[in-house]
C-alpha positions as CSV (number, residue, x, y, z in Angstrom):
1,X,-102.9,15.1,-5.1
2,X,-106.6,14.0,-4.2
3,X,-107.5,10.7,-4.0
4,X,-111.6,12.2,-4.3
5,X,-113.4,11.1,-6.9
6,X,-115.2,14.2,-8.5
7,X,-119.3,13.9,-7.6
8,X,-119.8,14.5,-11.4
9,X,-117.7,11.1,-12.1
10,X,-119.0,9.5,-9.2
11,X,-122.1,10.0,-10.6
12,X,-121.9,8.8,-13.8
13,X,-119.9,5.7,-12.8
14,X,-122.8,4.7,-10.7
15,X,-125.6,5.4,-13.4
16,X,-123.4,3.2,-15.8
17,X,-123.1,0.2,-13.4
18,X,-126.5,0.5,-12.7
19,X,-127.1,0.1,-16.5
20,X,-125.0,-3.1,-15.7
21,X,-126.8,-4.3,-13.2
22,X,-130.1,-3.7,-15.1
23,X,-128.2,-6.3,-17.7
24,X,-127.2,-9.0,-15.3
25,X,-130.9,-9.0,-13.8
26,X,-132.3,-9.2,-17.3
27,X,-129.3,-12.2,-18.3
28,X,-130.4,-14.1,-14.7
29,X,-134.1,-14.1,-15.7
30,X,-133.2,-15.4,-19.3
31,X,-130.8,-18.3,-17.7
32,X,-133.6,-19.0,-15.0
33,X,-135.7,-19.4,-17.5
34,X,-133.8,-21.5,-19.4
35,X,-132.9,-23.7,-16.7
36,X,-136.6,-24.4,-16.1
37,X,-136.8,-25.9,-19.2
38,X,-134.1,-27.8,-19.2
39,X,-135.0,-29.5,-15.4
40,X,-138.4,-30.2,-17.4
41,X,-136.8,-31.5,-20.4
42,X,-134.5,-33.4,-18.1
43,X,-131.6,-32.1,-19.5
44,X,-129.0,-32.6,-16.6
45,X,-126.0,-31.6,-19.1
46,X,-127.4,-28.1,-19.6
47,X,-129.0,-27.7,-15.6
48,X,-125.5,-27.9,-14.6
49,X,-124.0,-25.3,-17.4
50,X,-126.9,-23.0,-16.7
51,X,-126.6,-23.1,-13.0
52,X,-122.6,-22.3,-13.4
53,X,-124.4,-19.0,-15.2
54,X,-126.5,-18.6,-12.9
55,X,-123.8,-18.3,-10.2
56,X,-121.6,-16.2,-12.2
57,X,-124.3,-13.5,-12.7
58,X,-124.8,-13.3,-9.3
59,X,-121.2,-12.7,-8.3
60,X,-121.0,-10.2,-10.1
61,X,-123.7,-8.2,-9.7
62,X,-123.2,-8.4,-5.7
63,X,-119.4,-7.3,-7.1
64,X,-121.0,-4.3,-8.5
65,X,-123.4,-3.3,-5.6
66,X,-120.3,-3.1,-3.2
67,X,-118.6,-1.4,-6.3
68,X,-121.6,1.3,-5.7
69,X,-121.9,1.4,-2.2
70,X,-118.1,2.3,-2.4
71,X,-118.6,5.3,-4.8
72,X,-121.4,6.4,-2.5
73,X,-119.2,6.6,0.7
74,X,-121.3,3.9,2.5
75,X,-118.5,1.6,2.8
């Protein structure tokens, strides 16, 4: 049995974490934002819950590029 993932499947898989990745950038510029206010406001409580976010989001979208560079073959 093939471990090959059909081109078809591969394909979709890799429009679908784009979609996800479109999400997370969109999430990071709404916690960014947020953040902004909150150093401005001086609210240190929420800077540090926001930042947390912040380095959540990125995790996991660099989790998803490898995910796509493995699906490509580049890996």
């Amino acid at each position: 049995m093939s471990d090959e993932i059909p081109p078809e499947e591969k394909n979709i898989a890799i429009k679908r974490i784009n979609s996800i990745l479109n999400e997370f950038e969109d999430s990071l510029k709404i916690a960014e934002n947020l953040y902004e206010d909150a150093v401005k406001k001086g609210a240190g409580k929420i800077q540090k819950e926001i930042q947390k976010k912040i380095r959540k989001i990125k995790r996991e979208e660099t989790l998803l590029h490898n995910i796509i560079l493995f699906l490509e073959g580049e890996v």
